[in-house]
N, C-alpha and C positions, 0 to 999 in steps of 0.2 A: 929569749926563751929558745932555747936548742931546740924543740920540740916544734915549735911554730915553724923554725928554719927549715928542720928535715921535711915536713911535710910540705913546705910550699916549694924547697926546691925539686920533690917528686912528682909535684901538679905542676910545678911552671913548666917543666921543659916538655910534660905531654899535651898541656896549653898548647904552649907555641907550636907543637908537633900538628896537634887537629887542627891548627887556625892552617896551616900551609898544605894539608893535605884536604880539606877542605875547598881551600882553593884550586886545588891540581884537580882535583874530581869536578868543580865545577869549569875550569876550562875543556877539559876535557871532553865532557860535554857539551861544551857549547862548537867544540870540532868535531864535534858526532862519533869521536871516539869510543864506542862502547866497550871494550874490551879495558882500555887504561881505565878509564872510568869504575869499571865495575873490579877493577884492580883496588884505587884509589878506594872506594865506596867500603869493601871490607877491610881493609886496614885501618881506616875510619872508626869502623865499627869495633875494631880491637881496642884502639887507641880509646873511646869512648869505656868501653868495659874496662880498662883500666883506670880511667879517672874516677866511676862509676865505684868503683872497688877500694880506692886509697880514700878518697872522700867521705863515703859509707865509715871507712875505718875510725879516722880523725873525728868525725859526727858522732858517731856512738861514743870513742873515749871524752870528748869536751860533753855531751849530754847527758853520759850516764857516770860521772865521775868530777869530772874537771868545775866544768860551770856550778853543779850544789857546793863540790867544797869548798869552790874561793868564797862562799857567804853573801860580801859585800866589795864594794870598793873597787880599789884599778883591777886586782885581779880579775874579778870577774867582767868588769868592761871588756879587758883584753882577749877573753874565752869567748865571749859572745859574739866578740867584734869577728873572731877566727871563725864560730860557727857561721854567721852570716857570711863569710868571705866562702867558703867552701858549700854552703848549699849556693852561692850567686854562680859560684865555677860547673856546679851538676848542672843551671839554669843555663849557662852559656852552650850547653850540648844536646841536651835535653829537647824533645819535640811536645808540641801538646799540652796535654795534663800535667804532664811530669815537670814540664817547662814553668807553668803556672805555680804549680805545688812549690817548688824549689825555690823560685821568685817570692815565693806570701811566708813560707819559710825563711828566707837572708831578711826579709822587712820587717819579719817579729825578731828575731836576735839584732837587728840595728837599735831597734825600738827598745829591746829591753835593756 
């Protein structure tokens, strides 16, 4: 499905972007760098608003379209499987509540 493809390779590569900036802000402070760090920390923050943003995107079309019309069958396995893939990715960044929510959110779309 072309559409599964465009979307993940729009989240994989700002995945892999937070998982490495992520890590650059946490050594950075572990070298009591404050400056790079609080460098690191808001580009972080972008990079989060951006997955925050295409994920929302993707969530809304497979929830309010995609998943009622496939009915039954692989289709819809394959839309739900995508909705859980995509709230698990808001869960990978996500702090807190939001972390929680997004987590019980990917384990009802595995589930259904």
């Amino acid at each position: 499905n072309l559409l599964s493809v465009a979307y993940k390779n729009a989240v994989g590569s700002r995945r892999a972007s937070w998982r490495i900036i992520s890590s650059v802000e946490q050594k950075e402070q572990s070298k009591g760098n404050a400056d790079n760090a609080a460098t690191a920390s808001e580009y972080r923050a972008k990079v989060e608003g951006e997955l925050n943003e295409i994920c929302g995107t993707i969530l809304k079309l497979l929830e309010g379209g995609l998943i009622p019309a496939a009915g039954g069958g692989e289709s819809k396995v394959f839309y739900c499987k995508m909705a859980g893939d995509y709230y698990r990715y808001i869960a990978e960044f996500s702090q807190g509540g939001d972390k929680d929510k997004a987590a019980e959110s990917a384990k009802k779309c595995y589930d259904d």
